[in-house]
C-alpha positions in Angstrom: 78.7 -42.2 -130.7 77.4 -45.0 -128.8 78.9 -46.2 -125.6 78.7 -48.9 -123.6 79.5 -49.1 -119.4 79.3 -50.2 -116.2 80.2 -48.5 -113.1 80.5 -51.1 -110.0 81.3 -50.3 -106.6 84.0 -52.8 -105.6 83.8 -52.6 -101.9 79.9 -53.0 -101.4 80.7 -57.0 -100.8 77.9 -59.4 -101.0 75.3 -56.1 -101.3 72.8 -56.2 -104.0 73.7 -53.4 -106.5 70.3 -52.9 -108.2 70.2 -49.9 -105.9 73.5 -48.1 -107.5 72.8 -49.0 -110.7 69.0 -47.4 -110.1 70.9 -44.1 -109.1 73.5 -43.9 -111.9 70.4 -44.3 -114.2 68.9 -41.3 -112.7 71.3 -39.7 -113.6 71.3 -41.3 -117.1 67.9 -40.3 -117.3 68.3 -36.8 -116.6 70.5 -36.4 -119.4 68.5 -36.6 -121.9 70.2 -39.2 -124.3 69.1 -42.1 -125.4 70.1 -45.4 -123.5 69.5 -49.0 -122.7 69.8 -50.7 -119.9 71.1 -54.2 -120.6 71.7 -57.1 -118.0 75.6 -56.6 -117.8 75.5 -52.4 -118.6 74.3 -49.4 -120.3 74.3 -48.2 -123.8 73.6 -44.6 -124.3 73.9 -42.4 -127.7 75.0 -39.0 -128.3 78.1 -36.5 -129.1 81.1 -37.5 -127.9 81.3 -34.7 -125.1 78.2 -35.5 -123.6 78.4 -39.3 -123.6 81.9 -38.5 -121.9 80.7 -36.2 -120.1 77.8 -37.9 -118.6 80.4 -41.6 -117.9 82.2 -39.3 -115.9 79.2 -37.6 -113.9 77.6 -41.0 -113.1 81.7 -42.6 -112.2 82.0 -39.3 -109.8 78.7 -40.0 -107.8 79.3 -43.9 -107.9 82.3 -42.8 -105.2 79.7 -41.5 -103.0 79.0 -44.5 -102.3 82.1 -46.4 -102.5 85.8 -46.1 -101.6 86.2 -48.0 -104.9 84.8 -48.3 -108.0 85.5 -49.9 -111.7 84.2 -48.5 -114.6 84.5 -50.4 -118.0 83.5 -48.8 -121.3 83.5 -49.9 -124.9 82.8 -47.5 -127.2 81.3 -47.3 -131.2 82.1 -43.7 -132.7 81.3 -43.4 -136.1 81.5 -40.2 -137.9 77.8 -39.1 -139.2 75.7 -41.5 -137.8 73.1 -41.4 -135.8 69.6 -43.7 -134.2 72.4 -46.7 -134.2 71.3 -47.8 -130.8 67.6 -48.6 -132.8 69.3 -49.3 -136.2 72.2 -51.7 -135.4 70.0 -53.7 -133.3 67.1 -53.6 -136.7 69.6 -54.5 -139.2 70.6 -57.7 -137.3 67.4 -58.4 -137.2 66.5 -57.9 -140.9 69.3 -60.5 -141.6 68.2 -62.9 -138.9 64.2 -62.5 -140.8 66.2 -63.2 -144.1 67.6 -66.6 -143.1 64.5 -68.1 -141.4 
């Protein structure tokens, strides 16, 4: 499964968030599974349970830190495969190479 999310604190104003995200990646990181920090989220790659598992954990400390916070996740679950936060990206690519 690959999912995609970001957790914001809503209520943190005209604050910088760099420093929240940093944290929830921590905590990302500590998981063990795979991921990819983008400009506008994270992608991270595993079983079901623990990709859920892990959204929840970093959503839950996110309220440490805010009375409010959003959380929006898109999610890719495909029965039997795996690597396709490497391989999705590498067969775009191999197209792209083929029409140059």
């Amino acid at each position: 499964m690959l999912a995609e999310f970001s957790i914001t604190p809503i209520d943190r104003g005209n604050e910088h968030l760099s420093p929240y995200v940093a944290k929830t990646i921590a905590l990302i990181k500590e998981s063990g599974l795979p991921y990819e920090l983008h400009a506008m989220g994270t992608i991270v790659e595993g079983e079901p349970e623990e990709v859920f598992a892990l959204i929840q954990k970093c959503h839950v400390n996110m309220r440490q830190f805010s009375s409010r916070v959003s959380t929006a996740i898109k999610i890719d679950d495909k029965v039997g495969v795996t690597g396709a936060l490497q391989n999705k990206v590498k067969s775009v690519q191999s197209q792209m190479g083929a029409h140059e």
